[in-house]
N, C-alpha and C positions, 0 to 999 in steps of 0.2 A: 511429632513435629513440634508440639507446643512445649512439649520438654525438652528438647531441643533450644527452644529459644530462651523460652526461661534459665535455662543453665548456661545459654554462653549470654548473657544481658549483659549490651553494649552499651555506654553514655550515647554512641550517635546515633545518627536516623536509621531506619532499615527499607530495604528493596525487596521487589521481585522480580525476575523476570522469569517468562511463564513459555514454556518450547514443551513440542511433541517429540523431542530428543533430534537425532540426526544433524546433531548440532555441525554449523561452517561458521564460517567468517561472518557475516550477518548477526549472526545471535552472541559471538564473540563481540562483537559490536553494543551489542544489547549490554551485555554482562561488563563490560568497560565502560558505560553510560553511567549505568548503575553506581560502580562503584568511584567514578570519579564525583556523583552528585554526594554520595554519600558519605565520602572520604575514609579516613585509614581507620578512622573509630566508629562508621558505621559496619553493618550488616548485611549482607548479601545474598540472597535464597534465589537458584534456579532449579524449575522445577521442570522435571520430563516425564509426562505422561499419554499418550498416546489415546485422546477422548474417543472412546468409542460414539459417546449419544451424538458427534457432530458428522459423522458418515453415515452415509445415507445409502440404500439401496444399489450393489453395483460400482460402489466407488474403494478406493485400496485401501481398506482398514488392515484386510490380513497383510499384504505386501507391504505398506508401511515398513520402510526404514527402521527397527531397531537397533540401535549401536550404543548401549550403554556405557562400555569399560572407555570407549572415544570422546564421549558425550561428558566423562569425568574429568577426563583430561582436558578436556577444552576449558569447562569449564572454570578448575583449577589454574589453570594460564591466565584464564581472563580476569581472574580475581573473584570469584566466588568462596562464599564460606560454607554453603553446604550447597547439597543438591539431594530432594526433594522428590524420590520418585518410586509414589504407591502402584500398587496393583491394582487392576477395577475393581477386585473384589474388596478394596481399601478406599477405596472413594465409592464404590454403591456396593456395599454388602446385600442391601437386598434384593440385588437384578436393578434395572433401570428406576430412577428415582418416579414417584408419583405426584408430584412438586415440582417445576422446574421453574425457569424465566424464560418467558417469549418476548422473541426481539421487536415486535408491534410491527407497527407501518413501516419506519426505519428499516428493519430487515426481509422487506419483502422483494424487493428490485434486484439487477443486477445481480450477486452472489445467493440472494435470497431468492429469487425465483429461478435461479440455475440448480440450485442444491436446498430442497424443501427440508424445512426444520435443522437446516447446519447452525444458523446463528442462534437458535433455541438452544441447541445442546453447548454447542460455544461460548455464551450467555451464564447456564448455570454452571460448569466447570470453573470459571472463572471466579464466580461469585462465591463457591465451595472454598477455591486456593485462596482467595483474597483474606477467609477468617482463617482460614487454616495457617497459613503464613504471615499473618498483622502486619502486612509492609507500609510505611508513610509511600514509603512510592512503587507504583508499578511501572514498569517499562514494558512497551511492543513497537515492535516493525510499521512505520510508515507503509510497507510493502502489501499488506493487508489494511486498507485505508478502508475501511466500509466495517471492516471489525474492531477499527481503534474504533471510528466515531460511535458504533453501537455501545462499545465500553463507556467511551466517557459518558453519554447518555446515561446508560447505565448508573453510573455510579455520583452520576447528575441525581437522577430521578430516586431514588432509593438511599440518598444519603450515605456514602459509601464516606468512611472517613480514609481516604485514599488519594494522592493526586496521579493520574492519569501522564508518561511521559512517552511522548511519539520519539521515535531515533527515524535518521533518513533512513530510505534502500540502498543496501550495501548491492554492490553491482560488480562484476565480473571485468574484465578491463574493456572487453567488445561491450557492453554496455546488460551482456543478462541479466536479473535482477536474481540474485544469488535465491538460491528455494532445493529443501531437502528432495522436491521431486525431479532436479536437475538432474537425477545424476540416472534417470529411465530414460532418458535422452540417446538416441542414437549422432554421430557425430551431422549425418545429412538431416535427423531431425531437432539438433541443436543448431544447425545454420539457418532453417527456417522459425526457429524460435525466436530468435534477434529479431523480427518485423515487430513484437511487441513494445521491444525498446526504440528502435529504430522509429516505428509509428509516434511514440511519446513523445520522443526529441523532435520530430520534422514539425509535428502540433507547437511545438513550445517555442523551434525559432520562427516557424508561420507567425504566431504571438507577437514573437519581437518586432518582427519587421513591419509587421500592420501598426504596432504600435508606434514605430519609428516615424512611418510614413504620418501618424495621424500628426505626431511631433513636429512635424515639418509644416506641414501645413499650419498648424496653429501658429510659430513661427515667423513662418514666410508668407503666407496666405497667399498661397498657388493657387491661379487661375487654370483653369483648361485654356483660356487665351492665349497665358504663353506656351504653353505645350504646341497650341496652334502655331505659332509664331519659331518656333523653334523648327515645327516638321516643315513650314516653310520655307529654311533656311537648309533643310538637309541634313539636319542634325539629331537624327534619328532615334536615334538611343535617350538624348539630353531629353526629348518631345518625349519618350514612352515614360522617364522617371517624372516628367513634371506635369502628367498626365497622371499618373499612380497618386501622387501628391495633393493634386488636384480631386481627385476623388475619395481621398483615404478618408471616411468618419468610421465614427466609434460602433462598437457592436460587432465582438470580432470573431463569436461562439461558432460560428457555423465555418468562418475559415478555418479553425482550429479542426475542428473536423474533418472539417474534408480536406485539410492538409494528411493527418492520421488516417482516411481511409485511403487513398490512395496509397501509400505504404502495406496496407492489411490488404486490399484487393490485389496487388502485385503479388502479395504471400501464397496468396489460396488459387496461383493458379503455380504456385513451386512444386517442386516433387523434393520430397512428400508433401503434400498444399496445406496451411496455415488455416482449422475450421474456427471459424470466427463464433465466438459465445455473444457477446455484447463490445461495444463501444459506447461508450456514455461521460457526459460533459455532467458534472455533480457538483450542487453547492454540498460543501465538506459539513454544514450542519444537520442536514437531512437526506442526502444522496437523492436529493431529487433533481430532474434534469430542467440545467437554465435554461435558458433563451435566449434570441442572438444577441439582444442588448445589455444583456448578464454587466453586472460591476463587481468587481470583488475578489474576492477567492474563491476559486474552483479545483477540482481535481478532476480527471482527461483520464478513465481507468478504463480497463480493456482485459479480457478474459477468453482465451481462446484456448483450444486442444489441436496438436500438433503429434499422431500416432495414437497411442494410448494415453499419451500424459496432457493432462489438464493443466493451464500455466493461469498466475494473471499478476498483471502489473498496475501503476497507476502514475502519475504524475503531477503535481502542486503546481499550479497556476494562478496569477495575478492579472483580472481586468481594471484597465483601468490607472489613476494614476494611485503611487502607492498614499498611505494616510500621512 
């Protein structure tokens, strides 16, 4: 690989972007990021390797999707100049490394207490391809939001001479969030899959409207008097928005929630039902969960199994007003 880069040496910047193969439109996403940051005289490395050290006991490492001669092609479309894809026995010759990186506190919750030691092994793969491939830039999926922020950490903490670049979730037009395990999906267990999207969006316009209302009031400074005044007059509806108005304050974590559980508890009584992993409300710099009064940025991520297949999603949220 390093002779590789050494003999095609470009004047512009270079990339990676870093997939277990079973490349779709998503990681075609990734690889067009890439090469639009980089432009026609940068470099371009996608790499497919298929980490064993981040499967864990019972989860589909041998089933894993391989599709190399697909995964070339895609790549090649999207504008890659090579792709980058050893054998374990070429990234740990000697059996499992005796040396890794542990993702600390940060990788305990959520993803980390679902699947013990996946951000460990995830953690050092990365850190392997990152010298292995010298890219100024790396690129990953917003869609795994809990293993971007461990990255950038990562390369926070350790001096990584690398900048870290999130792409959105590429999404399916019903709103899936595009993922190589989609396709173990039965068609009755990809209609129950959508409550993870579905959950995301009902949280984000809850969002909105709490938000709206609180905008209102600041505003107009609704009283519950006139609401009174209004149900007095029989104006039923008028009396219920300017009652809502009248009550909207700030602190809006726990609607968000329970707008999105309401969506997942519908799921899990579907056939086939929707097993719910976590829901969780996360400041994006430590994945630890807010509180109702939360300001900021947040992310609303949600992980469940629907058959055999394990899913998870997330969603980028703003409290508050913007800066």
């Amino acid at each position: 690989m390093r002779r590789t880069l050494a003999d095609r040496a470009v004047p512009g910047r270079t990339a990676v972007v870093m997939t277990m193969g079973a490349l779709h439109r998503g990681h075609a996403a990734l690889v067009r990021a890439a090469r639009d940051r980089v432009g026609a005289d940068g470099f371009v490395t996608v790499t497919v390797f298929v980490n064993p050290l981040q499967f864990g006991a019972g989860e589909d490492l041998d089933r894993y999707p391989r599709t190399l001669d697909a995964d070339l092609a895609l790549a090649r479309e999207a504008g890659a100049d090579v792709v980058f894809a050893p054998a374990v026995a070429d990234m740990y010759p000697g059996g499992r490394p005796l040396v890794g990186i542990t993702a600390g506190p940060m990788g305990e919750p959520l993803e980390g207490a679902s699947r013990p030691g996946h951000f460990d092994g995830m953690l050092t793969v990365v850190a392997k391809l990152l010298h292995l491939t010298c890219p100024d830039l790396a690129f990953f999926g917003q869609k795994d939001a809990q293993q971007l922020a461990l990255i950038r950490r990562m390369v926070h903490d350790l001096d990584f001479p690398v900048e870290i670049v999130g792409v959105e979730t590429v999404r399916e037009d019903d709103g899936l969030a595009l993922s190589s395990r989609n396709r173990y999906l039965s068609p009755a267990e990809r209609e129950t899959a959508l409550a993870l999207s579905r959950a995301l969006f009902a949280a984000r316009d809850r969002l909105a409207a709490q938000q709206a209302l609180c905008a209102r009031a600041e505003a107009t400074g609704g009283t519950l008097g006139r609401a009174a005044a209004l149900s007095a007059l029989g104006e039923a509806r008028l009396a219920a928005d300017a009652a809502a108005v009248a009550q909207a304050v700030p602190g809006h974590a726990d609607a968000v929630r329970a707008a999105a559980r309401i969506v997942l508890d519908e799921a899990a009584r579907a056939t086939p039902p929707l097993d719910l992993d976590y829901l969780a409300l996360v400041d994006p710099a430590d994945f630890t969960e807010v509180g109702a009064d939360h300001e900021g940025d947040a992310v609303l991520a949600v992980a469940a199994r629907v058959g055999t297949t394990r899913l998870i999603d997330n969603i980028s949220l703003h409290f508050g007003a913007r800066p």
